[in-house]
C-alpha positions as CSV (number, residue, x, y, z in Angstrom):
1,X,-3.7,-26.4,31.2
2,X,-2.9,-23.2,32.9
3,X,-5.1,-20.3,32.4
4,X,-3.9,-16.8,31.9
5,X,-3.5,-14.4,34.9
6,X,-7.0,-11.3,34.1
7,X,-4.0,-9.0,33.4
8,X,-2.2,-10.5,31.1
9,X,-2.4,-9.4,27.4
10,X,-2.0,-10.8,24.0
11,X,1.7,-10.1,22.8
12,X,1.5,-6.9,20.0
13,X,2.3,-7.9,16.6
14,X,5.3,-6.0,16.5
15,X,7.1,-8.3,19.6
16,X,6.6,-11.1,17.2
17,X,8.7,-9.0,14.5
18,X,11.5,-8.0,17.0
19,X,14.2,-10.1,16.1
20,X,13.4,-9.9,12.4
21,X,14.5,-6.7,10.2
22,X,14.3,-5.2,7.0
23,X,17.5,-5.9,5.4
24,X,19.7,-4.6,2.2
25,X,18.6,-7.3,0.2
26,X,14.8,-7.2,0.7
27,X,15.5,-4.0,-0.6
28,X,17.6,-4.4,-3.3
29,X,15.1,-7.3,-4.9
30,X,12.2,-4.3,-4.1
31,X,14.0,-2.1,-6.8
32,X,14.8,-4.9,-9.0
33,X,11.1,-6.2,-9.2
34,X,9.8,-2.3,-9.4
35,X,6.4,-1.2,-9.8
36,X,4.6,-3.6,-8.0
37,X,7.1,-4.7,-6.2
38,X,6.2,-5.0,-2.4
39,X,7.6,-6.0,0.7
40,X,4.8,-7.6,3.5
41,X,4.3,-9.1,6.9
42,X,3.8,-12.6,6.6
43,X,2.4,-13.9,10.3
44,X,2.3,-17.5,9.8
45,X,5.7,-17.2,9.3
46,X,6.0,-14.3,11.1
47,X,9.1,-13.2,8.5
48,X,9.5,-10.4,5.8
49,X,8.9,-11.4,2.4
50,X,9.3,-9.6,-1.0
51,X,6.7,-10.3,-3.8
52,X,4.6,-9.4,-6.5
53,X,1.9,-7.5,-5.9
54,X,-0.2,-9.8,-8.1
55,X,0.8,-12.7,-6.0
56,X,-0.9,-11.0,-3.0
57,X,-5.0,-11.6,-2.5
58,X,-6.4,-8.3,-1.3
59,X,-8.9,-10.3,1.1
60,X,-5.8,-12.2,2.9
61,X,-5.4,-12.1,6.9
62,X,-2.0,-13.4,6.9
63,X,0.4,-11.0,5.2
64,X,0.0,-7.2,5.0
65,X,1.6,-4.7,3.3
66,X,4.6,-2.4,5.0
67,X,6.7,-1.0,2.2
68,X,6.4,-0.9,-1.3
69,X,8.0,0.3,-4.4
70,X,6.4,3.5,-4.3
71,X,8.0,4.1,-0.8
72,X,11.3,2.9,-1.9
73,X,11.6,5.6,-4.4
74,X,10.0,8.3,-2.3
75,X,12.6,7.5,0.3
76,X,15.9,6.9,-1.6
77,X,16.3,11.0,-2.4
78,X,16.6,11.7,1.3
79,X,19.4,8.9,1.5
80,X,21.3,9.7,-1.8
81,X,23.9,12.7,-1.6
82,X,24.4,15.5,-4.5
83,X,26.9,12.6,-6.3
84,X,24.5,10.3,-6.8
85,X,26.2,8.3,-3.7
86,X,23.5,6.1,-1.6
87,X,23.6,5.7,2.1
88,X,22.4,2.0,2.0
89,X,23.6,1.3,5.9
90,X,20.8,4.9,6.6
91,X,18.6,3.6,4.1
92,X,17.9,0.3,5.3
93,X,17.8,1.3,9.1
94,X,15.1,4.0,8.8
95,X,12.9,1.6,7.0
96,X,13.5,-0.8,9.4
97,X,12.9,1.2,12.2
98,X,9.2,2.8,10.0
99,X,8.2,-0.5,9.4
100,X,8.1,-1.8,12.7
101,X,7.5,0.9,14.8
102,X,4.2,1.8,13.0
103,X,3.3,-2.3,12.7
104,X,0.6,-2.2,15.3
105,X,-1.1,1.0,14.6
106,X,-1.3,-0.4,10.8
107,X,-2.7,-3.4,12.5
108,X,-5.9,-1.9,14.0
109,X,-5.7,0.4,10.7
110,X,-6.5,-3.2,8.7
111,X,-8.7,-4.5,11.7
112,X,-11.3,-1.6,11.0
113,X,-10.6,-1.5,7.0
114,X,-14.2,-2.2,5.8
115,X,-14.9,-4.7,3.0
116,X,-15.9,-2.3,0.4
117,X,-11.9,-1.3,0.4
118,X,-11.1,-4.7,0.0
119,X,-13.4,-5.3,-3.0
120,X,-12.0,-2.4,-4.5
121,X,-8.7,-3.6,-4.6
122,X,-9.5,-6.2,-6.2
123,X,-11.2,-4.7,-9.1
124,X,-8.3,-2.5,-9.4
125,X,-6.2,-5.7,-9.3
126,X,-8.3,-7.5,-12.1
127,X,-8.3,-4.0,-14.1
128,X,-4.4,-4.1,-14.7
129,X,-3.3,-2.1,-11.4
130,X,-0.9,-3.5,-8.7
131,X,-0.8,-2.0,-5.2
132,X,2.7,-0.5,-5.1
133,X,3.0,1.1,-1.5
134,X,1.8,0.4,1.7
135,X,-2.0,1.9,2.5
136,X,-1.9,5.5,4.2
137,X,-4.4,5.9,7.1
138,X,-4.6,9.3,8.5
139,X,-7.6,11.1,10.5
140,X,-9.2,13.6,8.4
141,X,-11.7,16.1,9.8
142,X,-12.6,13.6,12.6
143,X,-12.8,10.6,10.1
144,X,-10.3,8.0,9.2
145,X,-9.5,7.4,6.0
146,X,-6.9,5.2,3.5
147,X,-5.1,6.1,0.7
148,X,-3.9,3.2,-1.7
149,X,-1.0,3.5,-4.6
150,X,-1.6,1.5,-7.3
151,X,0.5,1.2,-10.7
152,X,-0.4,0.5,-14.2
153,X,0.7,-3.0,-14.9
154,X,1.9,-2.3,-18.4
155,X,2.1,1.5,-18.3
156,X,4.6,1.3,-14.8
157,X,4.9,5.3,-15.2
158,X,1.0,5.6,-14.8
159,X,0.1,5.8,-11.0
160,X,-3.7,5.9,-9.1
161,X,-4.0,7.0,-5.6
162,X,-7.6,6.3,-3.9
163,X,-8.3,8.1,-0.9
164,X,-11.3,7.0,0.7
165,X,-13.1,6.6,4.0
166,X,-11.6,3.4,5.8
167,X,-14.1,2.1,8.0
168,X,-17.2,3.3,6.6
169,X,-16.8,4.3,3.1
170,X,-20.4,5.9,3.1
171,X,-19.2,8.2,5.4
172,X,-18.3,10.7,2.6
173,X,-16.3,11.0,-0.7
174,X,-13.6,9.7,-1.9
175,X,-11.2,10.9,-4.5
176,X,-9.1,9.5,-7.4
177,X,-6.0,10.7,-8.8
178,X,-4.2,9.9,-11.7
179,X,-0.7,10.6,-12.4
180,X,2.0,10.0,-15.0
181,X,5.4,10.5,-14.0
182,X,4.4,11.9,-10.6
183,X,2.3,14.8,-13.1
184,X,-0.8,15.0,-11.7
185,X,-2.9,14.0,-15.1
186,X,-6.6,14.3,-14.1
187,X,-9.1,13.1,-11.3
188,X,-12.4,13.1,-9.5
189,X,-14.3,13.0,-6.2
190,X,-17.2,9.7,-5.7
191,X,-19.0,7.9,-3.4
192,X,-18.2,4.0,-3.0
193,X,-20.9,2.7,-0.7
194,X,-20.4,-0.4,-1.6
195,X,-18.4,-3.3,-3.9
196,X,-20.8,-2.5,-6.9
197,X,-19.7,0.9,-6.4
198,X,-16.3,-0.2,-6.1
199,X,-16.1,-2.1,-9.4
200,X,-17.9,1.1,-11.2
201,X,-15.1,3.8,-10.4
202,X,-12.0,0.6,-10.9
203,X,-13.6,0.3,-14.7
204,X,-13.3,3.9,-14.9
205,X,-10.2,4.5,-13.9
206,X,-8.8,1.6,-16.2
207,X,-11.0,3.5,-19.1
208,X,-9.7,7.1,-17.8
209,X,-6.0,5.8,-18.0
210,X,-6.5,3.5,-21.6
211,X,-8.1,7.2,-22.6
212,X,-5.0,9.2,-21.5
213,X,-3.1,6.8,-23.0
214,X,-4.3,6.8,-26.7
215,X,-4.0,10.9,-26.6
216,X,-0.3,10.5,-25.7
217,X,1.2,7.3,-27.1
218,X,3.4,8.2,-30.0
């Protein structure tokens, strides 16, 4: 068995996506599926998929998340002129070109995700909210942090965005926002230094948003 030469490197995820694309059809099923819907990396098959964002475990190694619903429709104005006409052919090529150019950054973005983010996904998860874009990392004041985009499973208008510290979340505060309709509706800084933490501020946002909701159901 031949050894590998000191120099040579592990291939980057993103070589093992090159000959595999986003396509019109992944996209297409994206909008039909809606909130929720999501499109990920799978690496054992090392192909695109589109599913259900309650079909994906938060804790998983193998598939990742690169678009999502909430993208989709953040990115369709941009490709649809005054007449309501879309540009699928641009459409489809700029997210193809997003989603694998930033693929290994968002790598080492989920390789230093701590667990506390991933517990509180899944609270959110088992509170009635699906992940409905793919996590934001950006460096803030020196720190890295992650935002995740959730949706209310029954309520689809109702959206949560958590920005929080992403490899230490004791690091500093972290903020919830809730929106209806893309109106910002209310929200509030906390600490989540750990999973207990986690499930404290998932309970409240799913009593927050059941609150908002009596005041302004019909």
């Amino acid at each position: 068995m031949n050894n590998p030469a000191p120099n040579e490197t592990a291939p980057a995820v993103s070589d093992w996506f090159m000959s595999r694309e986003i396509t019109g059809r992944m996209l297409r099923t994206l909008d039909r599926i809606g909130p929720g819907g999501l499109i990920v990396a799978d690496l054992l098959e090392r192909e695109f998929r589109v599913i259900h964002a309650r079909t994906l475990t938060p804790a998983t190694h193998t598939r990742f998340i690169v678009f999502g619903y909430d993208d989709l429709a953040h990115t369709l104005p941009a490709f649809t002129s005054g007449d309501g006409e879309l540009d699928q052919e641009g459409l489809v090529a700029a997210v193809d070109c997003t989603v694998w150019e930033g693929m290994d950054q968002r790598v080492e973005d989920i390789a230093h995700t701590s667990h506390v983010i991933t517990c509180l996904r899944e609270h959110m998860q088992r509170h009635g909210f699906d992940l409905n874009g793919a996590p934001e990392y950006h460096d803030v004041a020196g720190r890295r942090t992650v935002t995740d985009f959730y949706a209310h499973r029954t309520h689809p208008h109702l959206a949560v965005n958590i920005k929080a510290p992403s490899t230490d979340t004791r690091a500093g505060y972290s903020v919830v926002r809730l929106y209806d309709h893309n109106r910002h509706v209310t929200g509030w800084p906390c600490r989540i230094p750990n999973q207990f933490e986690g499930a404290r501020v998932a309970h409240r946002v799913r009593t927050d948003a059941d609150a908002y909701l009596r005041r302004t159901r019909p």
